[in-house]
Backbone as XML, in Angstrom:
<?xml version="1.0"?>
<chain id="A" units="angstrom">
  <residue number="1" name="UNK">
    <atom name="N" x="3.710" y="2.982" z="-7.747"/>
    <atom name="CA" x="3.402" y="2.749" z="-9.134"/>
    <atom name="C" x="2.085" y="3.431" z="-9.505"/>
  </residue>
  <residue number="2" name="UNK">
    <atom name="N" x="1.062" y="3.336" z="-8.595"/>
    <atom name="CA" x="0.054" y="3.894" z="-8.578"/>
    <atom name="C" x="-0.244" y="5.548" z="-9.166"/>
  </residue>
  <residue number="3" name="UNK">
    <atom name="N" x="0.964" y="6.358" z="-8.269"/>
    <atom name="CA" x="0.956" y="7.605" z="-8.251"/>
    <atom name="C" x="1.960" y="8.007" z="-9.453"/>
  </residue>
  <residue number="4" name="UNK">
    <atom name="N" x="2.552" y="7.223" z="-9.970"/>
    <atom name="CA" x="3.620" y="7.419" z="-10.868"/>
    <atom name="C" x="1.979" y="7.605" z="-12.603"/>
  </residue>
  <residue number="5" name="UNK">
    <atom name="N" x="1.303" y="6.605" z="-12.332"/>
    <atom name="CA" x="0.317" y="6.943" z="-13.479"/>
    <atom name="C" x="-0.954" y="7.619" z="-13.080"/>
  </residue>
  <residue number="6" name="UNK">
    <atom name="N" x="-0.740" y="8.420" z="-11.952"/>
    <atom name="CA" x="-1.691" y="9.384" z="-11.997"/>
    <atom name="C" x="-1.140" y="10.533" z="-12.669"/>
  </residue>
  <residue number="7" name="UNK">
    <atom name="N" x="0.445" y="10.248" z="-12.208"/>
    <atom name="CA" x="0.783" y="11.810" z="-12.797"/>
    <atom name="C" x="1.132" y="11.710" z="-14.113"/>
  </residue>
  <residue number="8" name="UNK">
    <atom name="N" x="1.427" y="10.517" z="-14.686"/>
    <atom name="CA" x="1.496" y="10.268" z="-16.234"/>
    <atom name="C" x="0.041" y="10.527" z="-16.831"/>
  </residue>
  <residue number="9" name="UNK">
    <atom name="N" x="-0.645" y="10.511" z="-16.610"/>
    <atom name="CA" x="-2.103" y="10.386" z="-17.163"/>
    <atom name="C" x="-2.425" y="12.244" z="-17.031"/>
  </residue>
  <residue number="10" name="UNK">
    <atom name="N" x="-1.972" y="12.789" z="-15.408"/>
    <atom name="CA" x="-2.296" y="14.819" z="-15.668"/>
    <atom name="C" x="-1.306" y="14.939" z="-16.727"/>
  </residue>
  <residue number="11" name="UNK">
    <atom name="N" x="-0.170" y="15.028" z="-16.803"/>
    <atom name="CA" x="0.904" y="15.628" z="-17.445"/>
    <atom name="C" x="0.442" y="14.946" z="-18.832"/>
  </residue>
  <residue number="12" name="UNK">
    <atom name="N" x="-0.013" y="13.962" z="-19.356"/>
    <atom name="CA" x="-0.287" y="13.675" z="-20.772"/>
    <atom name="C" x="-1.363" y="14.226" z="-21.259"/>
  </residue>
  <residue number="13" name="UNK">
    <atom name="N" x="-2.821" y="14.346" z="-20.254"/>
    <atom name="CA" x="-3.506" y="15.180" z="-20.365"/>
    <atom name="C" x="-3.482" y="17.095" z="-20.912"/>
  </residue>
  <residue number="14" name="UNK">
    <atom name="N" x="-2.188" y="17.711" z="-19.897"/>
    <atom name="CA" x="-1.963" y="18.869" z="-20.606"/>
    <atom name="C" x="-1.228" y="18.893" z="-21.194"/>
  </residue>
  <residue number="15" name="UNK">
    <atom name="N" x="-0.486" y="18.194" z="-22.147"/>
    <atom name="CA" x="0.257" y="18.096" z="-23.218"/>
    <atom name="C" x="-0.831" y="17.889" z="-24.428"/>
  </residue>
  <residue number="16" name="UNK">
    <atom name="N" x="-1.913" y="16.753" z="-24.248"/>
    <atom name="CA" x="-2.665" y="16.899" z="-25.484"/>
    <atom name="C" x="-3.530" y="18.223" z="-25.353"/>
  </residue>
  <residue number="17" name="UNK">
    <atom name="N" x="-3.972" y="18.607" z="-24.472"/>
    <atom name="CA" x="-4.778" y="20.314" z="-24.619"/>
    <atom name="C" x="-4.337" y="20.616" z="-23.964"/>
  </residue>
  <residue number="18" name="UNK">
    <atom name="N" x="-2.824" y="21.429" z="-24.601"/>
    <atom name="CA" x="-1.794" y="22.562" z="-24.228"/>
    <atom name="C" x="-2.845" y="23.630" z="-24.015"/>
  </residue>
  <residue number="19" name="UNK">
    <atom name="N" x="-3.922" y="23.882" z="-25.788"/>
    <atom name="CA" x="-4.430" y="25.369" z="-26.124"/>
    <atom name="C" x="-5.541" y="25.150" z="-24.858"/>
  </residue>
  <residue number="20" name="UNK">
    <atom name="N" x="-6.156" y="24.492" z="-24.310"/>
    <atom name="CA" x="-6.826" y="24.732" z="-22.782"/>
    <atom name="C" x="-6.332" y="24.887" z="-21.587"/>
  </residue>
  <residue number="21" name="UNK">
    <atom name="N" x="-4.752" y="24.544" z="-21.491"/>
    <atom name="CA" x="-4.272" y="24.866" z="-19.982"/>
    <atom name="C" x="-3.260" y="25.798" z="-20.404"/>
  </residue>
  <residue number="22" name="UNK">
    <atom name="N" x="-2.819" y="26.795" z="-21.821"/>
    <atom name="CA" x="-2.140" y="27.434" z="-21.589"/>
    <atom name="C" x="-2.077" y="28.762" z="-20.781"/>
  </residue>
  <residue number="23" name="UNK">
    <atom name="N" x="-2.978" y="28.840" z="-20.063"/>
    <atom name="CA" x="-3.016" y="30.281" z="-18.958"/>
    <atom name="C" x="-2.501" y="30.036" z="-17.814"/>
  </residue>
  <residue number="24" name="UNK">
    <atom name="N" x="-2.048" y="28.147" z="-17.558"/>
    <atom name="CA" x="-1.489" y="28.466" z="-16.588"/>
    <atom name="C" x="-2.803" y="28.521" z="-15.214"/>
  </residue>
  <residue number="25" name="UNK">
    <atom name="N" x="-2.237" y="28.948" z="-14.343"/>
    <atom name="CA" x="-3.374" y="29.536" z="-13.142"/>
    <atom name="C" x="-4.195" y="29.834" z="-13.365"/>
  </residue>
  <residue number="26" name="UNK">
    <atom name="N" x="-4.353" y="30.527" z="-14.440"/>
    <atom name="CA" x="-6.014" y="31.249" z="-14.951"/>
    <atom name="C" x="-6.696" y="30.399" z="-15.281"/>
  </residue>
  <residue number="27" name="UNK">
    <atom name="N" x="-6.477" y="29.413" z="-15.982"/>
    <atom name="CA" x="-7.327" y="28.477" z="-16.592"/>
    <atom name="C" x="-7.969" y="27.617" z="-15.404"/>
  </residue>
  <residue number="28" name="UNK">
    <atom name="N" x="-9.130" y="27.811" z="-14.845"/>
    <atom name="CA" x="-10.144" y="26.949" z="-14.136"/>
    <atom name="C" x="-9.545" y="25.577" z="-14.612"/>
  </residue>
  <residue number="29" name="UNK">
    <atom name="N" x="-9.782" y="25.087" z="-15.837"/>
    <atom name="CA" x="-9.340" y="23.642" z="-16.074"/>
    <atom name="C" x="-8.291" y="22.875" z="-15.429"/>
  </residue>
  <residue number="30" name="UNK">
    <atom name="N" x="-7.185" y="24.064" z="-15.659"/>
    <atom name="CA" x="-5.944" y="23.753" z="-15.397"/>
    <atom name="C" x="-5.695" y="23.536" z="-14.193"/>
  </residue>
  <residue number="31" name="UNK">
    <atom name="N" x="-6.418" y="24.319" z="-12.844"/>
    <atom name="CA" x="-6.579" y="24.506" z="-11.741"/>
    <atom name="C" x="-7.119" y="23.097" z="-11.415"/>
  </residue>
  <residue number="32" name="UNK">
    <atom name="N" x="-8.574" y="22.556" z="-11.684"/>
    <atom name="CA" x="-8.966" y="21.681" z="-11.102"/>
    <atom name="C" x="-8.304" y="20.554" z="-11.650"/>
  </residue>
  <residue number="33" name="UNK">
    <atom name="N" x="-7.597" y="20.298" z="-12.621"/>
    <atom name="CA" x="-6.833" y="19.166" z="-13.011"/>
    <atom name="C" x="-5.165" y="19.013" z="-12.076"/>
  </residue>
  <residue number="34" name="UNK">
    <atom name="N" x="-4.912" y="20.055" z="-11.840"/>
    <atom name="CA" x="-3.965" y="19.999" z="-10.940"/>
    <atom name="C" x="-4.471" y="19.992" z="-9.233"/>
  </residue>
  <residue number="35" name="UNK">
    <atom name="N" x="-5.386" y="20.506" z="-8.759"/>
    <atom name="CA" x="-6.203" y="20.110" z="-7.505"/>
    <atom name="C" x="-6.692" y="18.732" z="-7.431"/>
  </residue>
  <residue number="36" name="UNK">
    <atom name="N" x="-7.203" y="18.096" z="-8.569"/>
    <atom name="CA" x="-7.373" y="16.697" z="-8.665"/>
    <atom name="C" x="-6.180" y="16.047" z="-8.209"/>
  </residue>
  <residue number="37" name="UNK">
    <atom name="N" x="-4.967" y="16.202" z="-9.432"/>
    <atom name="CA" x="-3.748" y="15.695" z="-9.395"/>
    <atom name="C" x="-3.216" y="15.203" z="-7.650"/>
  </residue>
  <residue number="38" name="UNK">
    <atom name="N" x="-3.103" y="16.245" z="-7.110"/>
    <atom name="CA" x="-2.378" y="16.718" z="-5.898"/>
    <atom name="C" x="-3.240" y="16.331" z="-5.056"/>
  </residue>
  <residue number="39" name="UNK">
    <atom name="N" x="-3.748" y="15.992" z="-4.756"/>
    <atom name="CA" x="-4.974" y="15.172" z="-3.807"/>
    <atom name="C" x="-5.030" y="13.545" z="-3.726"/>
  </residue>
  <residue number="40" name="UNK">
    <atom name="N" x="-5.164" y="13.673" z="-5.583"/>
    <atom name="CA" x="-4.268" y="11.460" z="-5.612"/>
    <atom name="C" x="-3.447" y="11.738" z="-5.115"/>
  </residue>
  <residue number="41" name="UNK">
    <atom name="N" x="-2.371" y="11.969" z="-5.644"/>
    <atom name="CA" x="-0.954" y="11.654" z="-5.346"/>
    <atom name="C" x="-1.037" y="11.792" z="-3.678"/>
  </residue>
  <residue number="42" name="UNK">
    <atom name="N" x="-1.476" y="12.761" z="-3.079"/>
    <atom name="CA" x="-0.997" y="12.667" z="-1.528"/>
    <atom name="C" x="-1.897" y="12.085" z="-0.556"/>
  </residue>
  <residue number="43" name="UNK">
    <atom name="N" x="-3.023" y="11.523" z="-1.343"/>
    <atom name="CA" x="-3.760" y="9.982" z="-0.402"/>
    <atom name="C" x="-2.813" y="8.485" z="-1.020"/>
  </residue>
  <residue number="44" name="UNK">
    <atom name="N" x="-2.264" y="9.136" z="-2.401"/>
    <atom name="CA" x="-1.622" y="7.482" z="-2.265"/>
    <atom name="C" x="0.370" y="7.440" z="-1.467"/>
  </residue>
  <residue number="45" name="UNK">
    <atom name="N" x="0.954" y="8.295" z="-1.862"/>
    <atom name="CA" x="2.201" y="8.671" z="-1.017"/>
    <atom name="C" x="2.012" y="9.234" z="0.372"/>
  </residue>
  <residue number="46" name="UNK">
    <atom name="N" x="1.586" y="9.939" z="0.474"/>
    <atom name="CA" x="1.469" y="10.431" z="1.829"/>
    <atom name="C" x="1.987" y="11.490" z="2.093"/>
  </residue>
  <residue number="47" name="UNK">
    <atom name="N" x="1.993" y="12.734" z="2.992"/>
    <atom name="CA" x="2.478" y="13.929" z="2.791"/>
    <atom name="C" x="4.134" y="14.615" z="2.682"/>
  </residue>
  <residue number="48" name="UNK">
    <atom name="N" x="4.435" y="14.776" z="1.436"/>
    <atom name="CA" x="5.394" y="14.992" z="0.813"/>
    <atom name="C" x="5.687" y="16.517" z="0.734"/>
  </residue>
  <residue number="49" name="UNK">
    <atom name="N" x="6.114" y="17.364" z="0.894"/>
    <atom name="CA" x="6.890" y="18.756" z="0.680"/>
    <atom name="C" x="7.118" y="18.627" z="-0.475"/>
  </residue>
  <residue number="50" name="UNK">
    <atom name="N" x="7.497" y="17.966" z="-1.516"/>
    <atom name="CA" x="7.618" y="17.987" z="-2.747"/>
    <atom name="C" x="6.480" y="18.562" z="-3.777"/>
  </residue>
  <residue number="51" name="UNK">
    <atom name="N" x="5.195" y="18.124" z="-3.245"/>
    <atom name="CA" x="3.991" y="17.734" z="-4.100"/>
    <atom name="C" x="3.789" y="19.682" z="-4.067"/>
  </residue>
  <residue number="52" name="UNK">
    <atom name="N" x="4.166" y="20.549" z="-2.968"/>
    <atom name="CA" x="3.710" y="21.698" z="-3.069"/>
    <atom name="C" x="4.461" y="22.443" z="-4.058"/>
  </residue>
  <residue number="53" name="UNK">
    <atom name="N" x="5.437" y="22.329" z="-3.991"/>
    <atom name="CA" x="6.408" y="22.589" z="-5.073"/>
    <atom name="C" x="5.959" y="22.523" z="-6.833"/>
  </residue>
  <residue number="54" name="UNK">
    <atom name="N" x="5.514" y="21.050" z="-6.600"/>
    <atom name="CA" x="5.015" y="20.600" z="-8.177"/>
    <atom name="C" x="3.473" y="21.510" z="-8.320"/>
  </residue>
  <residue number="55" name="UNK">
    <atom name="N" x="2.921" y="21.582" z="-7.201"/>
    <atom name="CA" x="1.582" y="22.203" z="-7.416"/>
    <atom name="C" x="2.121" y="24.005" z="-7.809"/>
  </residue>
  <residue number="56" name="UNK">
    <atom name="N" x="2.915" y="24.678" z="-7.004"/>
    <atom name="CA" x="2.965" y="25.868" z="-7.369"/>
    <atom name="C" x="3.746" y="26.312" z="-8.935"/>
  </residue>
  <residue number="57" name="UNK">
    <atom name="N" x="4.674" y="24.882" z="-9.206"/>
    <atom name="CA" x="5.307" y="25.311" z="-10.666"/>
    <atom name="C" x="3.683" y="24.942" z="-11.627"/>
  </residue>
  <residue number="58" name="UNK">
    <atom name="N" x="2.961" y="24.354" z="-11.452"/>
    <atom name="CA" x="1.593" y="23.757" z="-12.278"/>
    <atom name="C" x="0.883" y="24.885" z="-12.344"/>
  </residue>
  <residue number="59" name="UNK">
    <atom name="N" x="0.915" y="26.104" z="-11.634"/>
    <atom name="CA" x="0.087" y="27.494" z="-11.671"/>
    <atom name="C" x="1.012" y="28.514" z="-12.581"/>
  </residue>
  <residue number="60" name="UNK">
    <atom name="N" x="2.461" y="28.119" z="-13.071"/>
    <atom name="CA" x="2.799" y="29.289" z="-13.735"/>
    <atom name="C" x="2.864" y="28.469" z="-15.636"/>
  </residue>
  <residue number="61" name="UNK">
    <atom name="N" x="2.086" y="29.387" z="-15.782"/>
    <atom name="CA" x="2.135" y="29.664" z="-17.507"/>
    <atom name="C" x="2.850" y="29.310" z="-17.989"/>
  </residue>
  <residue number="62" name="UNK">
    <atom name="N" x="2.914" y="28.330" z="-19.071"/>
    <atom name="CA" x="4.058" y="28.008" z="-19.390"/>
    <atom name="C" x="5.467" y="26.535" z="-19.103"/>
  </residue>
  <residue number="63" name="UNK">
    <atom name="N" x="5.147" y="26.533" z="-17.873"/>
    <atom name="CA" x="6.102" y="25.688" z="-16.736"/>
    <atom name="C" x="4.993" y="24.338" z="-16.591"/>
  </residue>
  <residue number="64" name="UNK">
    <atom name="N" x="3.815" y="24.800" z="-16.574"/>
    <atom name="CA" x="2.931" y="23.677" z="-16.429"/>
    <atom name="C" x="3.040" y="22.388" z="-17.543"/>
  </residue>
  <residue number="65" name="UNK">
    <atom name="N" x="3.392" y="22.876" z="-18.921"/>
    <atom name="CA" x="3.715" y="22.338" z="-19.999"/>
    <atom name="C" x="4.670" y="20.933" z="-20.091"/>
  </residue>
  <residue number="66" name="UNK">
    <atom name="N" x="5.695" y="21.343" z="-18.884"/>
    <atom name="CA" x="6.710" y="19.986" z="-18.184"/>
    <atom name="C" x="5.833" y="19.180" z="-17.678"/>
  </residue>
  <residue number="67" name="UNK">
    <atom name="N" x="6.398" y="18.217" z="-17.787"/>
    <atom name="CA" x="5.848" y="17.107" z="-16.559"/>
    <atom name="C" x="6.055" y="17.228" z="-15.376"/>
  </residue>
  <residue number="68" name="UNK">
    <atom name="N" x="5.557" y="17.658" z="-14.460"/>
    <atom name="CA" x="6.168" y="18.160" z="-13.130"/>
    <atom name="C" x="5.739" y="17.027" z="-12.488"/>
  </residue>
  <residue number="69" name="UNK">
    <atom name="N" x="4.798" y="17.098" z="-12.314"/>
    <atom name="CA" x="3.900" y="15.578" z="-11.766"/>
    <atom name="C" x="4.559" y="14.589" z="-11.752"/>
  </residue>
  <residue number="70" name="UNK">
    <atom name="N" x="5.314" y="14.122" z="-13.264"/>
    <atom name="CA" x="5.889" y="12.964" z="-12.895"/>
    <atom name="C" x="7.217" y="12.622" z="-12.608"/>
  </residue>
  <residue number="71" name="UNK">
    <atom name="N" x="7.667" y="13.787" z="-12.826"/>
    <atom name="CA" x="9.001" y="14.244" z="-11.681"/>
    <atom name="C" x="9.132" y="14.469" z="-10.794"/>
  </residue>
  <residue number="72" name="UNK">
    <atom name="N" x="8.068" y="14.341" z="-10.080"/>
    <atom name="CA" x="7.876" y="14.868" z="-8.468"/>
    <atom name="C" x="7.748" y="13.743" z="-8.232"/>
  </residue>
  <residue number="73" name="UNK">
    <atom name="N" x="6.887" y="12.743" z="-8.750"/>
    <atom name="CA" x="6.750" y="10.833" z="-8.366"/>
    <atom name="C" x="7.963" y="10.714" z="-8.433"/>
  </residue>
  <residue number="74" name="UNK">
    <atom name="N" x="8.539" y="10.564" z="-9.330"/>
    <atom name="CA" x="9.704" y="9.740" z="-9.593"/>
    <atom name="C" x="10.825" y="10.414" z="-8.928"/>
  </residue>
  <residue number="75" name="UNK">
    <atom name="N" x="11.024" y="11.421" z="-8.132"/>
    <atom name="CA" x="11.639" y="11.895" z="-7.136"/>
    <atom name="C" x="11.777" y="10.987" z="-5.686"/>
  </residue>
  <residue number="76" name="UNK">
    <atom name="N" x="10.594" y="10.872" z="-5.595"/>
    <atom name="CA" x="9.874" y="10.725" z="-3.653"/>
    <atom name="C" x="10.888" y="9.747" z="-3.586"/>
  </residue>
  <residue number="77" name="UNK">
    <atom name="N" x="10.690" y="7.928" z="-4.363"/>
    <atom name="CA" x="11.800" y="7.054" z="-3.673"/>
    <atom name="C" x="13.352" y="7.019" z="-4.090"/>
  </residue>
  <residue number="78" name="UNK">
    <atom name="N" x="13.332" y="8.338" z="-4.850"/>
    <atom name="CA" x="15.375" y="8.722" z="-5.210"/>
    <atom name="C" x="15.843" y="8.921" z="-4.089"/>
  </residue>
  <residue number="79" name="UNK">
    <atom name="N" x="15.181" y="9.834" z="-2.856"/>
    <atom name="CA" x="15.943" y="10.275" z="-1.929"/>
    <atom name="C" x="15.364" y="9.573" z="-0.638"/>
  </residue>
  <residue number="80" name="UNK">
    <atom name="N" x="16.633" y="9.038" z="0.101"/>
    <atom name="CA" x="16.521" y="8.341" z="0.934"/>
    <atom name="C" x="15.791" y="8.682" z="2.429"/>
  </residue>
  <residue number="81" name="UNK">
    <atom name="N" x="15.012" y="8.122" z="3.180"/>
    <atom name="CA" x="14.541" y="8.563" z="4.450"/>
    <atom name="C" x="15.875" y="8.655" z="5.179"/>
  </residue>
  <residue number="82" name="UNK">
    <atom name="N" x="15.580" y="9.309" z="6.240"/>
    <atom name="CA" x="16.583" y="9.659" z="7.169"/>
    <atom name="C" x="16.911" y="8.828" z="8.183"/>
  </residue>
  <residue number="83" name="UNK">
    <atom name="N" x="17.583" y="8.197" z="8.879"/>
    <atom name="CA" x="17.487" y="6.823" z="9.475"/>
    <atom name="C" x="17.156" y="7.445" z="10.991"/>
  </residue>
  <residue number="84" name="UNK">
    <atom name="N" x="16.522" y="6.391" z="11.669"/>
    <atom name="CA" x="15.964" y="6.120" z="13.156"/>
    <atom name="C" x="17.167" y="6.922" z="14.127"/>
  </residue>
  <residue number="85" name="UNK">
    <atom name="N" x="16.274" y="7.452" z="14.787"/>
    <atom name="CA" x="17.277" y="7.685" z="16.293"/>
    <atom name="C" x="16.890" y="6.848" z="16.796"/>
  </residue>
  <residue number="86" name="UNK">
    <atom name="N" x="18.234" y="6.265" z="17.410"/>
    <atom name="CA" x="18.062" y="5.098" z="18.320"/>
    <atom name="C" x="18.244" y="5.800" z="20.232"/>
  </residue>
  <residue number="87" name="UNK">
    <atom name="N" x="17.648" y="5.212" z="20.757"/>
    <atom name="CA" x="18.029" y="6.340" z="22.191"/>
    <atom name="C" x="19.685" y="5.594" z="22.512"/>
  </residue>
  <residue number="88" name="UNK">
    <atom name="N" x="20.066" y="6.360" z="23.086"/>
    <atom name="CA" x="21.217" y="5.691" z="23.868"/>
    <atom name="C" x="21.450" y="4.200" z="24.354"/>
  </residue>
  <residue number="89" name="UNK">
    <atom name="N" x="22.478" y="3.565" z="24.488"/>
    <atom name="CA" x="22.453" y="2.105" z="25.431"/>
    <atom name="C" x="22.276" y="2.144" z="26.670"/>
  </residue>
  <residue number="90" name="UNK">
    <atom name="N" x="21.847" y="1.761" z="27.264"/>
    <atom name="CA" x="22.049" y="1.451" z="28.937"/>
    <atom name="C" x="23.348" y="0.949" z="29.102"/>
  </residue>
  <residue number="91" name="UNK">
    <atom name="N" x="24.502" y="1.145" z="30.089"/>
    <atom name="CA" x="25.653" y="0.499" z="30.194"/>
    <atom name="C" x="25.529" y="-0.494" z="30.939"/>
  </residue>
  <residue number="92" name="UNK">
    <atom name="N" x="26.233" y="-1.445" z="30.197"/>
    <atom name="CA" x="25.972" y="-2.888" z="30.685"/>
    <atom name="C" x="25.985" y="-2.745" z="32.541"/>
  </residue>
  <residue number="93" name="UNK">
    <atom name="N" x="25.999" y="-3.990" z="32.866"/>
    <atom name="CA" x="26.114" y="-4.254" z="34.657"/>
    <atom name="C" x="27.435" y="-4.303" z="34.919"/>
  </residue>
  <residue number="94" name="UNK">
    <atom name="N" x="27.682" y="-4.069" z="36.128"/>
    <atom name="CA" x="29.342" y="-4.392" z="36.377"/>
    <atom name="C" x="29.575" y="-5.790" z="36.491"/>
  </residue>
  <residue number="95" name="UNK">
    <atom name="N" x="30.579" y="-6.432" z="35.609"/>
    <atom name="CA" x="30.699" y="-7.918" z="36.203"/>
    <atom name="C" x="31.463" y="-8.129" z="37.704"/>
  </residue>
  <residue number="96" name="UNK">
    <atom name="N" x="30.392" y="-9.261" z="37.908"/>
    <atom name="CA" x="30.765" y="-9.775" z="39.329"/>
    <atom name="C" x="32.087" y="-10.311" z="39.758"/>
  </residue>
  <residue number="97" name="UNK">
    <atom name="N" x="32.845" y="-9.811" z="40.561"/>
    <atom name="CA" x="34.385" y="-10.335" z="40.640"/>
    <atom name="C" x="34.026" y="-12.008" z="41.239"/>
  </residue>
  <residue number="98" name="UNK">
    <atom name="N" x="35.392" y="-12.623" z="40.425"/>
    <atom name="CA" x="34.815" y="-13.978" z="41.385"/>
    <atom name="C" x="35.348" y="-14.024" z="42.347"/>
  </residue>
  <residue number="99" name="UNK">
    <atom name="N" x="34.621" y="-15.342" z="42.720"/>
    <atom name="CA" x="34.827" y="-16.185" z="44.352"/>
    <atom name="C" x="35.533" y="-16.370" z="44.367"/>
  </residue>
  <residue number="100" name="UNK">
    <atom name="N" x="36.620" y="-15.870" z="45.811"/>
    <atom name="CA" x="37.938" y="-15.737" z="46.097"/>
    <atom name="C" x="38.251" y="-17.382" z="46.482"/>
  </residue>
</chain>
């Protein structure tokens, strides 16, 4: 929940000053607001392959304008972890024949 309004709070941020982050990558602003961004988010989730994704669409012109941020939150618990390897069983003991 945490990370879900960090990224509501960047992405509302460059929506109200589009005319300061419209360069995209160029814009220093835009840069450290998305270096900010991406730094919460991956001390509060934890390291995600996703978040690089959202960081490299946040450098192109234009694309930054989406909410990426909070589509990338609201991604992480859609898709399920991958379940445990369990090691093998040990095969049971042989049962003892009975007493004749």
């Amino acid at each position: 929940m945490l990370a879900l309004g960090v990224a509501g709070v960047s992405d509302l941020v460059q929506l109200i000053f589009a005319p300061v982050f419209a360069e995209g990558g160029g814009s220093p602003v835009d840069v450290a607001l998305d270096a900010v961004t991406a730094i919460l988010i991956l001390l509060i989730v934890g390291l995600e392959w996703r978040l690089a994704i959202a960081l490299a669409a946040e450098l192109v012109p234009g694309v930054d304008l989406f909410p990426t941020w909070t589509a990338v939150v609201l991604s992480i618990p859609a898709l399920p972890t991958p379940p445990a390897v369990l090691p093998p069983a040990e095969p049971a003991p042989p049962e003892a024949a009975p007493p004749p």
